[in-house]
C-alpha positions in Angstrom: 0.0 0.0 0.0 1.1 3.6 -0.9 1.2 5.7 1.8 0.7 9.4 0.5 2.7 12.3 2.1 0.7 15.5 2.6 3.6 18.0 2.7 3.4 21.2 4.7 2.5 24.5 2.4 2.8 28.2 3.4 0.9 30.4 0.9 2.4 33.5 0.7 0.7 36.5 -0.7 0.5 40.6 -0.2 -1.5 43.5 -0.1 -0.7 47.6 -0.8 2.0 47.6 -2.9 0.0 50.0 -5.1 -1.0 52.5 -2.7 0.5 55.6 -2.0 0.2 55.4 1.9 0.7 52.8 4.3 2.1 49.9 4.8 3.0 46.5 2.4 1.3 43.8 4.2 2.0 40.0 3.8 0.8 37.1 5.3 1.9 33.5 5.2 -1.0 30.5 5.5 -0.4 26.9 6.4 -3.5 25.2 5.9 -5.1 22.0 7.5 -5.9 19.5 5.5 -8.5 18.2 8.0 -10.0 21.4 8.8 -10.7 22.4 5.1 -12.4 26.1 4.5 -15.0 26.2 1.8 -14.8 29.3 -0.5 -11.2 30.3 -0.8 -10.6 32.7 -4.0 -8.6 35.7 -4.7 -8.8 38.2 -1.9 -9.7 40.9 -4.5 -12.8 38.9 -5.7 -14.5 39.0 -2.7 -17.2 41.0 -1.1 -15.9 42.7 2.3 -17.9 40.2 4.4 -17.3 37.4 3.0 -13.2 38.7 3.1 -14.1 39.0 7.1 -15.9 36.0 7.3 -13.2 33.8 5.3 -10.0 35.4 7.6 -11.7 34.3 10.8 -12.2 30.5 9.5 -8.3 30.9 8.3 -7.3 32.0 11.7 -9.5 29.3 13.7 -8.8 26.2 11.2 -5.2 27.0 9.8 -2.2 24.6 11.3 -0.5 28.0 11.3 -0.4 31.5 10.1 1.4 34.9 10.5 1.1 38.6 9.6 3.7 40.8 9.1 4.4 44.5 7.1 6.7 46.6 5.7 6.3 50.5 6.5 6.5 53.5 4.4 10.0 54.7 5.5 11.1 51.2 4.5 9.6 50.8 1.0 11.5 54.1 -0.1 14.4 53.3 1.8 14.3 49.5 -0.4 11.3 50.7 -3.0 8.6 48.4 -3.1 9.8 45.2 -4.5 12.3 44.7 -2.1 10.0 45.9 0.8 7.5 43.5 -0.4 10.0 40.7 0.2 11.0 41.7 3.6 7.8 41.5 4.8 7.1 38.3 3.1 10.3 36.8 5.1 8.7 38.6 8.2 5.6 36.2 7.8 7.3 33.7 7.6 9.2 33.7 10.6 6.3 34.3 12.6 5.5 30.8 11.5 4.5 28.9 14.6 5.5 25.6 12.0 8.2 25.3 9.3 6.9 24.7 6.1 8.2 22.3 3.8 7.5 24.2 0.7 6.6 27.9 0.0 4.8 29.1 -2.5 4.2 32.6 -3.5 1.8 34.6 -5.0 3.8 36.4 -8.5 7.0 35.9 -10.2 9.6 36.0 -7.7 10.1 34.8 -4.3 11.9 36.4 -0.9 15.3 35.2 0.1 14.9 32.1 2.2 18.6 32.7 3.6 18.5 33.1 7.3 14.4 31.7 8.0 15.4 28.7 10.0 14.5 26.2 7.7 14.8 24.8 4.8 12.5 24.2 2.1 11.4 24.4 -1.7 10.3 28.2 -2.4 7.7 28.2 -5.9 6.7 31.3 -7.4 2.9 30.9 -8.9 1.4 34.1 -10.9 -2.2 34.1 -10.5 -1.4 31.9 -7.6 -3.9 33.8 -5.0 -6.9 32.5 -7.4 -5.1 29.0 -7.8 -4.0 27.6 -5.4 -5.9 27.5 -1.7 -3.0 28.4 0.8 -2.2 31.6 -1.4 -5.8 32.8 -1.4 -6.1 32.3 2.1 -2.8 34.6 2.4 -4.1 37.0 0.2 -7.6 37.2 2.6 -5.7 37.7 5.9 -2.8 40.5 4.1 -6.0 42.1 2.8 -8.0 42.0 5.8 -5.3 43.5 8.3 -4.0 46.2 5.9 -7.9 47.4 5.3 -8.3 47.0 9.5 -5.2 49.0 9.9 -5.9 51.7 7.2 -9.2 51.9 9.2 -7.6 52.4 12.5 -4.9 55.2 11.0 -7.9 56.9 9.6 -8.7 58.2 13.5 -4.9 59.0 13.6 -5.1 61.2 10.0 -8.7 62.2 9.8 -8.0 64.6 6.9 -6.8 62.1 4.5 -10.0 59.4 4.2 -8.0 56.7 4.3 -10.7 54.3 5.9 -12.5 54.5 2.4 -9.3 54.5 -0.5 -7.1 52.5 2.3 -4.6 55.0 0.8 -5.0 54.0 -3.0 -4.4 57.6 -5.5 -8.4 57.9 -5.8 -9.4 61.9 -6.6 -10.1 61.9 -2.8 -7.4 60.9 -1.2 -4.7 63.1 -4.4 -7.1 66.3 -3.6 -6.2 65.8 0.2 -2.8 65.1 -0.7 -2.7 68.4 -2.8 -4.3 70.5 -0.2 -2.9 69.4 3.0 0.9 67.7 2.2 2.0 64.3 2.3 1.8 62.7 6.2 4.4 60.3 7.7 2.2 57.1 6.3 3.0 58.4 2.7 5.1 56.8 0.1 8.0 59.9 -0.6 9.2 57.7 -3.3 6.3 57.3 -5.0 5.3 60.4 -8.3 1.8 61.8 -6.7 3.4 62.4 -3.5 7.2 63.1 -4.5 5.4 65.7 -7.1 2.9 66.8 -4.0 6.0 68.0 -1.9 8.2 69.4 -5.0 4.8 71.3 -5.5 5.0 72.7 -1.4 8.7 73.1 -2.1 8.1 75.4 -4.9 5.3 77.4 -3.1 7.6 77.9 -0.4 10.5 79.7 -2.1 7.5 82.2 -4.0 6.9 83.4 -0.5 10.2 84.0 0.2 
């Protein structure tokens, strides 16, 4: 008799590496096979509730999970890509269980010196609608960042950021132009770096 092997998989996905304030947020997912959550799909598919609805299911049934970000002094220190990565890595170690494969949402993977173990790293595009531990990834990265956003809203009222989650809709670009960028904004990134050129140049008129 063939005895099959289920092999342990973190699903690795992200969310807000588009916006122009806050943080990159990833989250790594080990799924249990014999606690199996119906419904899993690309976190961007989803209604809201069901998003909430799915994350706690992922959190009560998953053999293990972490969250973990990168912030916006970070991403311009590394720009996005590589900020992405760090916090990718950072999920990972807050792994209560090493995985013995990864396998990440895109077309490229975070270094897996230094994590503590060692394993098979897979990068899958499309991989948050494909494959379950990805989409489950993708629901709890998109669930915290939107929570968080939320919560920074109360922090930096003027800036609407528990409706765009700091994505360059009109609202949150008019705010930007009228009131400066705020420590959760990207500096690196062109609506905000030509925001403060535009204060710069205001500033040496009035001189």
């Amino acid at each position: 008799m063939t005895v099959r092997v289920r092999l342990r998989v973190a699903g690795v996905d992200e969310a807000g590496r588009g916006p122009l304030a806050g943080p990159v947020v990833a989250a790594a997912v080990i799924l249990n096979p014999a606690r199996p959550i119906r419904g899993l799909a690309d976190s961007k598919v989803l209604e809201p509730e069901e998003r909430e609805r799915l994350a706690l299911l992922i959190r009560q049934r998953a053999l293990s999970y972490a969250v973990a970000w990168s912030d916006a002094e970070e991403i311009d220190s590394i720009n996005i890509l590589q900020a992405t990565m760090l916090a990718m890595r950072r999920a990972l170690l807050g792994l209560a269980v090493p995985p013995q494969q990864v396998v990440v949402d895109g077309n490229c993977c975070p270094c897996p010196d230094g994590l503590g173990f060692e394993c098979h790293f897979k990068a899958v595009v499309k991989g948050d609608a494909t494959v379950p531990s990805i989409s489950a990834a993708s629901i709890l990265a998109k669930t915290t960042r939107d929570a968080l956003m939320c919560h920074l809203d109360t922090k930096y009222p003027g800036f609407q950021l528990s409706g765009h989650k700091g994505y360059g809709t009109p609202t949150h670009v008019a705010a930007l132009n009228a009131f400066g960028p705020c420590p959760l904004h990207r500096r690196s990134f062109s609506p905000v770096r030509i925001s403060e050129e535009f204060d710069d140049l205001e500033g040496l008129e009035a001189i």
